[in-house]
Each structure stands twice: as C-alpha cells, then as structure tokens.
MIDOMI-340293 format. One line per 8 residues: number of its first residue (from 1); their letters; for each residue x, y, z of C-alpha. Coordinates in Angstrom, 1 decimal, always signed. Layout:
# residues N
NUM = a = X:Y:Z | ...
# end
This chain:
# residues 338
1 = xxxxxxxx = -15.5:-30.7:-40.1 | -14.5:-28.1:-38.1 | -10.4:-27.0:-38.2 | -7.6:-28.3:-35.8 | -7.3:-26.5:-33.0 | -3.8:-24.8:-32.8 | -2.0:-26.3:-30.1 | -1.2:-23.8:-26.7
9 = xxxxxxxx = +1.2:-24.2:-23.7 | -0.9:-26.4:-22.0 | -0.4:-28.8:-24.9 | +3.3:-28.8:-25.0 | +3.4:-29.2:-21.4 | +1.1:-32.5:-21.5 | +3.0:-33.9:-24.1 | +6.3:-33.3:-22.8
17 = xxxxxxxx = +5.3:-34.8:-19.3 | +6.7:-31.2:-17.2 | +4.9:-28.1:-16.2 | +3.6:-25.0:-17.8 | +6.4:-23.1:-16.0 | +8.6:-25.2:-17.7 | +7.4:-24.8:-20.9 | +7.1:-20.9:-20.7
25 = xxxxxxxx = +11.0:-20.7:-19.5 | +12.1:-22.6:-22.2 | +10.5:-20.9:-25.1 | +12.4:-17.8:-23.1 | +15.4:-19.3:-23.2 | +16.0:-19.5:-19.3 | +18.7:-21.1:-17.6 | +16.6:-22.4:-15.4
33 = xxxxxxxx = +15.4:-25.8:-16.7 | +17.2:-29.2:-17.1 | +19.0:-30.3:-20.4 | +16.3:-33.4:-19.8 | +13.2:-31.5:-19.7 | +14.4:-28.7:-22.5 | +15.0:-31.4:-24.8 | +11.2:-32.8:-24.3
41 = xxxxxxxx = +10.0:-29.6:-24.1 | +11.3:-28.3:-27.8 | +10.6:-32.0:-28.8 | +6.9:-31.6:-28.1 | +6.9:-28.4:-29.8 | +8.3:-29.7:-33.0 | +5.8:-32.6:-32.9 | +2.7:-30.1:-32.5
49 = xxxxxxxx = +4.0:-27.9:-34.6 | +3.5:-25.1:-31.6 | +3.7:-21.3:-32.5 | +3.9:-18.9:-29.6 | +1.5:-15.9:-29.9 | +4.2:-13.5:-30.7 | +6.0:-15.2:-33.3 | +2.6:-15.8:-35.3
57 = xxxxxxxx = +2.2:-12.1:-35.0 | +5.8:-11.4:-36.5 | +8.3:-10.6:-33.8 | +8.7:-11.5:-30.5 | +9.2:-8.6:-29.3 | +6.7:-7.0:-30.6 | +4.2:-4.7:-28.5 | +0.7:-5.2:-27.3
65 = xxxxxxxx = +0.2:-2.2:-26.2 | -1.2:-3.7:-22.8 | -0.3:-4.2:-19.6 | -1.5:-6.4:-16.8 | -2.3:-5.4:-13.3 | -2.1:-8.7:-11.6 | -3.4:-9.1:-7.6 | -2.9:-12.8:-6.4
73 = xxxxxxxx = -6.3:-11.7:-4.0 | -9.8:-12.9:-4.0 | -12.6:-11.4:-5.4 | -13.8:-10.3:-2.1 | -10.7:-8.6:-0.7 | -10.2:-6.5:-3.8 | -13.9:-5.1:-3.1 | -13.2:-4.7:+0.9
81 = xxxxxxxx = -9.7:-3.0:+0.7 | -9.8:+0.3:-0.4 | -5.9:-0.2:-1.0 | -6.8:-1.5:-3.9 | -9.0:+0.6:-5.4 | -6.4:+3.6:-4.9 | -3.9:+1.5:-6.6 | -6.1:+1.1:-9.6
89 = xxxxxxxx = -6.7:+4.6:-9.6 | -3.4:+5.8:-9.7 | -2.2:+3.0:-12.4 | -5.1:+4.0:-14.6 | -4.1:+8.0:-14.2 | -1.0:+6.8:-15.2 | -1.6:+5.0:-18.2 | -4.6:+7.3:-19.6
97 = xxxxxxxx = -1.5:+9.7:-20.8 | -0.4:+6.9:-22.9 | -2.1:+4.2:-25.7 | -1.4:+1.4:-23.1 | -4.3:-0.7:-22.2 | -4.9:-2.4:-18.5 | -5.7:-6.1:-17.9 | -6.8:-6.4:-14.0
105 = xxxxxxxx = -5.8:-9.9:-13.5 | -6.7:-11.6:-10.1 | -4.9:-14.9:-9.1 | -6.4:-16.6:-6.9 | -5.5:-20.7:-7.7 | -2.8:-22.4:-9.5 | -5.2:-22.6:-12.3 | -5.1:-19.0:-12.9
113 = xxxxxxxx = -1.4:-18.8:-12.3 | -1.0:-21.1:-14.9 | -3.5:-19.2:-17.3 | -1.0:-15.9:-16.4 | +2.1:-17.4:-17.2 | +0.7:-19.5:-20.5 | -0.2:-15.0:-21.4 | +2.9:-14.0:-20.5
121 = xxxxxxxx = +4.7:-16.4:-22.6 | +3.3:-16.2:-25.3 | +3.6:-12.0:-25.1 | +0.0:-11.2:-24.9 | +1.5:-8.1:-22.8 | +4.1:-5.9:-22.7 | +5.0:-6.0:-18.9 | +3.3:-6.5:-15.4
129 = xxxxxxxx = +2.6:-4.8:-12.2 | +2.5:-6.9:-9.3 | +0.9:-5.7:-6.3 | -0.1:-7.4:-2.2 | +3.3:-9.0:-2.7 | +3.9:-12.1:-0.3 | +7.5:-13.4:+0.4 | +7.6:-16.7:-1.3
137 = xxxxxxxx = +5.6:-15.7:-4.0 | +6.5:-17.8:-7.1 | +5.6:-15.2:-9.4 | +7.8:-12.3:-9.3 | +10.5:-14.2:-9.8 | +9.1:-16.4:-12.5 | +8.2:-13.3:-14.6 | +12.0:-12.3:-13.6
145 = xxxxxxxx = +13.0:-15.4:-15.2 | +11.0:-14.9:-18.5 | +12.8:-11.6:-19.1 | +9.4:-9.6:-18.6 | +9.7:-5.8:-17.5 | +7.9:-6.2:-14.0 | +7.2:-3.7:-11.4 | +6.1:-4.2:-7.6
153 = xxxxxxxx = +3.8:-1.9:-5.5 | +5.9:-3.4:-2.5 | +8.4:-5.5:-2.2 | +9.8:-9.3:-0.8 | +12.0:-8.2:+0.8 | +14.8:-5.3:+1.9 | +17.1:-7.2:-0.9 | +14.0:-6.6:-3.5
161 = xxxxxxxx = +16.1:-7.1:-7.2 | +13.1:-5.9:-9.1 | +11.9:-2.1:-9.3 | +9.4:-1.1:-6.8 | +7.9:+0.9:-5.3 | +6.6:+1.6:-1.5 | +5.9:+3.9:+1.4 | +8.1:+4.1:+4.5
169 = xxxxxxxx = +6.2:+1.3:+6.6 | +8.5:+1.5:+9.2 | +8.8:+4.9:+9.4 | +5.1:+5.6:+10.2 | +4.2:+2.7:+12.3 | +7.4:+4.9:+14.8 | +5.6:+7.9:+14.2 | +2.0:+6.1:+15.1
177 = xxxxxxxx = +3.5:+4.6:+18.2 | +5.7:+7.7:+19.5 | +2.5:+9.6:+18.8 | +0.5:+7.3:+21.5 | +3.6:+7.1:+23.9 | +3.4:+11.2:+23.9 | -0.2:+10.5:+24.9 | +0.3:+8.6:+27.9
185 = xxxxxxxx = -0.1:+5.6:+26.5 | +2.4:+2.7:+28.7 | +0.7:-1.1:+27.0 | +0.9:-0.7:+23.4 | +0.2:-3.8:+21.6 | +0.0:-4.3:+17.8 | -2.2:-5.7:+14.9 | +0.3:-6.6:+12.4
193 = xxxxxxxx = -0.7:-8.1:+8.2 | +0.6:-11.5:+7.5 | +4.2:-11.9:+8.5 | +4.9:-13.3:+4.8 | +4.7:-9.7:+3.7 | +7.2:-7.6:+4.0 | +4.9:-4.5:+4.7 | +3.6:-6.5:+7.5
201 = xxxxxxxx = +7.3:-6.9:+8.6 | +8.5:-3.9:+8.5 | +5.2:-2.2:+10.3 | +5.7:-4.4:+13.3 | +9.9:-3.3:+13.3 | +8.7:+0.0:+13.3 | +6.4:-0.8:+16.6 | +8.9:-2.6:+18.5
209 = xxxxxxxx = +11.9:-0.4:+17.7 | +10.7:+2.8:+18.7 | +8.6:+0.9:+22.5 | +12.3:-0.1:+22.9 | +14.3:+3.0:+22.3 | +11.6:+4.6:+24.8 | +12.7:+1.8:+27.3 | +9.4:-0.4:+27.0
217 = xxxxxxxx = +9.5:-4.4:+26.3 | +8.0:-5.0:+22.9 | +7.0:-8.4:+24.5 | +5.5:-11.5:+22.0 | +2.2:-11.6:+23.8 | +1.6:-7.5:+22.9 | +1.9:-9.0:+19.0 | -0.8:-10.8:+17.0
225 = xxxxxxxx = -1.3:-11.3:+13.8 | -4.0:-11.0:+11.1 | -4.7:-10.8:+7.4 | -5.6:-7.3:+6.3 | -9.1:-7.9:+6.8 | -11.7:-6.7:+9.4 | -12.8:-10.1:+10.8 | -8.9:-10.8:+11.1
233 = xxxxxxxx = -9.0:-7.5:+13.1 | -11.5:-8.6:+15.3 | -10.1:-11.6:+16.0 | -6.6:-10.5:+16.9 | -8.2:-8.0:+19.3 | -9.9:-10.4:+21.3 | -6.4:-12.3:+21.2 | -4.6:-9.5:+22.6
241 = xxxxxxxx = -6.9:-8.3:+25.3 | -6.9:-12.1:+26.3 | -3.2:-12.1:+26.6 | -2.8:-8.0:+28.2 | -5.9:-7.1:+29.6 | -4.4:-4.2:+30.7 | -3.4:-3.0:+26.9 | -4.5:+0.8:+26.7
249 = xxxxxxxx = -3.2:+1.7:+23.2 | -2.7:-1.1:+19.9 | -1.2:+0.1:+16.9 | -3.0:-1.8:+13.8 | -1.5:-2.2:+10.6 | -4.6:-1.6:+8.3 | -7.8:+0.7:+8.6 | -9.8:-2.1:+7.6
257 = xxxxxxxx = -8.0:-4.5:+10.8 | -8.7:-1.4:+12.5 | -11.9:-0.8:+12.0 | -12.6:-4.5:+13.5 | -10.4:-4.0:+16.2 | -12.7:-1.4:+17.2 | -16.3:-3.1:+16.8 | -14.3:-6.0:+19.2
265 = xxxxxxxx = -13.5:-3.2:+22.0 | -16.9:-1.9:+22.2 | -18.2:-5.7:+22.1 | -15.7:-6.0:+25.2 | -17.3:-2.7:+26.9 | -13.7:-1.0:+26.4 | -13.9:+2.7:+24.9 | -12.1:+4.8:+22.0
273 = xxxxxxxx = -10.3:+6.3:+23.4 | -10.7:+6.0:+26.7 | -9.8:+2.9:+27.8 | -7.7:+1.7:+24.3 | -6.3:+4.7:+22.5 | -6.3:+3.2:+18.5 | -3.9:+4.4:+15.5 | -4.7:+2.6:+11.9
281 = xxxxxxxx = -1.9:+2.7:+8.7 | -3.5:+3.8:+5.4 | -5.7:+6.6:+5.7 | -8.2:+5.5:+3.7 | -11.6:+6.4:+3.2 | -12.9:+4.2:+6.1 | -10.5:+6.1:+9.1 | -12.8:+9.1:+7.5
289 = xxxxxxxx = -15.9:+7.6:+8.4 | -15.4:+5.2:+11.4 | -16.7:+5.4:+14.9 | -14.8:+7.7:+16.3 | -12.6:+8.7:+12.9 | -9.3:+7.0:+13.1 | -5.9:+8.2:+13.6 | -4.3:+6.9:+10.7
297 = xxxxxxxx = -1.0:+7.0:+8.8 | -1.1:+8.2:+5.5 | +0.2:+6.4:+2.3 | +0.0:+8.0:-0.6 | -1.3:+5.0:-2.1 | -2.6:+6.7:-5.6 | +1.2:+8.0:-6.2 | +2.4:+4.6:-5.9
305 = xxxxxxxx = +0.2:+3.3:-8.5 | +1.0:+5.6:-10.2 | +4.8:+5.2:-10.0 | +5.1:+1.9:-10.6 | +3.1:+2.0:-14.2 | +5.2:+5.1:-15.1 | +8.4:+3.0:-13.7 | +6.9:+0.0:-16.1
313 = xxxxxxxx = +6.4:+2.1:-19.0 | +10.5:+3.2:-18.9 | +11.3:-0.5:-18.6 | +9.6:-1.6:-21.5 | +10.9:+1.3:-23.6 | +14.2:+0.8:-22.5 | +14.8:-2.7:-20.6 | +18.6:-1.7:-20.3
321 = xxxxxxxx = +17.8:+1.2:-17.8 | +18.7:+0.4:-14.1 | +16.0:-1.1:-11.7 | +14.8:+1.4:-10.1 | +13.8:+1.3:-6.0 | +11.2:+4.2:-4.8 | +10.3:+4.7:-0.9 | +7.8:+7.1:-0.6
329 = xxxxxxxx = +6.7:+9.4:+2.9 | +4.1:+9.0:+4.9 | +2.5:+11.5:+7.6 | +0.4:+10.5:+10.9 | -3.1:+11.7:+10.6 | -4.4:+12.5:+13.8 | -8.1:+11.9:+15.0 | -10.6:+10.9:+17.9
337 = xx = -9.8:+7.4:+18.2 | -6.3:+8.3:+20.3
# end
C-alpha cells in the first residue's frame, strides 16, 4: 500500500468550504479574512494534520534561494513581445551575480493563479517580480497581503504602494508627438495598450497633453485602443482611418501595434511616411528591421529588469528597508517611418 498523501492547500481549502486565497492568508496571518472562515480554516488544518512547506523544512522564514518571475500573459505573447524577452534578460544579468535561482511563471487562468499562491504560501520562494501589470490585478496585492517582498516592472497606478520600477511613459509619448508636430504633422491620432494598464494610460496622457498645449483638440475619435499585439494594431488602424480619414501622423504605443498599424496603411494604399508619418514606443528589435525602420521611443527595458531583481534582492535581505519607486528616461529614436 502505497503512503498517505500529505495533505496541500487545496486540501484545507475543500475541507474548510473557502478559497485557496483564503487559506494562504490565513497561514500568513492576514487581517484580511473573517473570524468565520479563520476558524474553519485552522480547524481543517488541525483535522489533516497540514504542514506548510516551510515549516517542514524548519523555519518559516527560511530561504529558497529562488525567485519567481511571474507574467499573467499567454504563451504566445511572451514569444511575440520582445518586451519580454529584454525583461528576462536583464533579471537574469541580475541575478547571475548572486546564488538566486529564477522560476518564469506564466499565469494565464485561475487555475494557475491558484497553483502561484498555493507556492507562495507555502514559501517555495523568496520573493516575486511581477511584470505587464493590469489595474485590477488581484495579485499584487494578494502577495502584498501575504507579506512576500514583491517588485513590479510597472505599476497600477500613480499611487503604486509596492516598489517598482518604470520608464517615463508619459514623457516620451510628448517627445514622440512634439517630434511629428515639428514635422508638419496637424491629425495625429493614437494607438494606445489596454486602458487597464497604467503604461497604456499614461502613453495616451502624454499624447493628448502635449496636441493640447500646442492648441490641437486631442478629440475621442483620434483615440483607439488595442492590446499590445500586431493584429490589435491592425485593427485599431483601420478604426482610426474609418473615423479621420484625413489622419497624417498616429502615435502607437508598441512596436509590435506599430508594426501592424503599418501592414494596415499599405493594405489601405496610404504611405510611410508620406501620407501617415508613424512613431512606435519601445525601440525594440522589430523598429530595427521594419518596413521603413521605425521611429521609436526608447526604453531601456534590460535596466528595468534588471532593477527590479536588484530592488527584490534588498527586500528580501532587509524587508524593513523603504519601498522603493524608480522612473527611468527614455529618448526618441528617429527613423524613416516619420
């Protein structure tokens, strides 16, 4: 007969009727969680005789060594978005100085949500980076309220309470659309990301603050929204010349949009520049090698991943420290496409 399987998070949960959140907080002792539910949670776990992880091991606090990398992003748009991939590079730089080990984790369902916080609780790691960070995201703050260092390429929003870091997203989408204004340009619409994300936000604020200090209307129909990825590009391209017809400039909040935005214009018989002067945000390997190269605004996306596992590192050492809030430069990039 083979032995008894030990009993995990997902047991407890079931047998005290609540959720694996619940569970998680109150092994961590958070506040937030009913007298009713604690008391069925710590009954369950007397009944199955349930051992976190890190208390088997000795200590709760003690270290893995590891730390996870966590993208709530499909398998697909991690391979399309070079963003990404110069995240991962500048995390793993990071890290390779140390003994730390990386977990990518992507999470993509409730199911692996759940799978996350069952690791997290039970201390399998010693702290997380969070990056493509959406507004009402559950899972900042839940690793918040389990008292787990955590660090954000990004951010929810202006009143971000954990550390992060970022690059000045308003500040180069002004610098993208003064550059086509000194051009000549009069009908400058915008591509923005999803307007969950605060990036996405702050790159359309950027767009219309600077048409309106230079006395143009930053009207609704100039505006459409996409979802970082080249078919969302296209799409929102053929929505904007639908709406302006007359639109000779867009400012796009992605390379990879942009590159979309662009395969749409020539489907439309409308030239780079010529008829539509196009300016990207990223700088990434595709404004490189598009047709025509794209003007782009550089990020220095690498540095950032590399930040925020340096920033993570300090937090776990010493959780005490002072959250720490980084904004870092960016620098217009200018090529045929305007």
């Amino acid at each position: 007969m083979g032995a008894r399987q030990r009993p995990t998070i997902k047991t407890v949960a079931a047998r005290a009727g609540v959720g694996r959140t619940t569970v998680s907080r109150v092994i961590n002792n958070s506040e937030l969680v009913s007298e009713k539910a604690r008391t069925a949670v710590l009954a369950a776990i007397a009944e199955l005789n349930y051992v976190p992880n890190s208390v088997a091991r000795g200590l709760v606090t003690s270290r893995t060594n590891s730390v996870a990398l966590v993208i709530p992003e499909s398998a697909s748009r991690l391979g399309n978005e070079p963003y990404f991939s110069a995240v991962i590079r500048g995390v793993s730089t990071a890290l390779a100085e140390t003994r730390t080990q990386l977990q990518l984790v992507l999470v993509r369902d409730q199911a692996e949500r759940d799978q996350l916080t069952e690791s997290v609780a039970e201390r399998r790691v010693d702290g997380v980076l969070l990056v493509s960070v959406h507004e009402h995201d559950p899972l900042p703050g839940l690793l918040e309220d389990m008292g787990l260092p955590t660090v954000l390429a990004g951010r929810r929003s202006p009143t971000e309470s954990l550390s992060h870091v970022l690059s000045d997203n308003a500040g180069g989408a002004a610098t993208a659309v003064g550059h086509l204004l000194a051009r000549g340009r009069r009908t400058i619409g915008t591509i923005s990301g999803p307007l969950d994300m605060d990036v996405a936000r702050s790159r359309l604020q950027g767009w219309r603050e600077t048409l309106e200090k230079a006395g143009h209307e930053a009207a609704g129909e100039l505006v459409a929204a996409a979802d970082f990825t080249e078919e969302g590009g296209e799409a929102a391209m053929r929505s904007l010349l639908e709406q302006v017809p007359s639109l000779d400039a867009v400012f796009i909040a992605s390379d990879v949009m942009a590159v979309g935005a662009m395969a749409e214009l020539r489907r439309q018989g409308r030239s780079v520049p010529g008829d539509v002067a196009v300016v990207g945000f990223d700088d990434s390997i595709i404004a490189r090698h598009s047709n025509p190269p794209l003007t782009s605004v550089r990020q220095p996306v690498e540095e950032i991943g590399s930040l925020i596992a340096r920033i993570l590192l300090e937090e776990i050492a010493s959780p005490e420290e002072e959250r720490q809030h980084v904004v870092l430069p960016t620098e217009l990039v200018v090529r045929e496409s305007s």
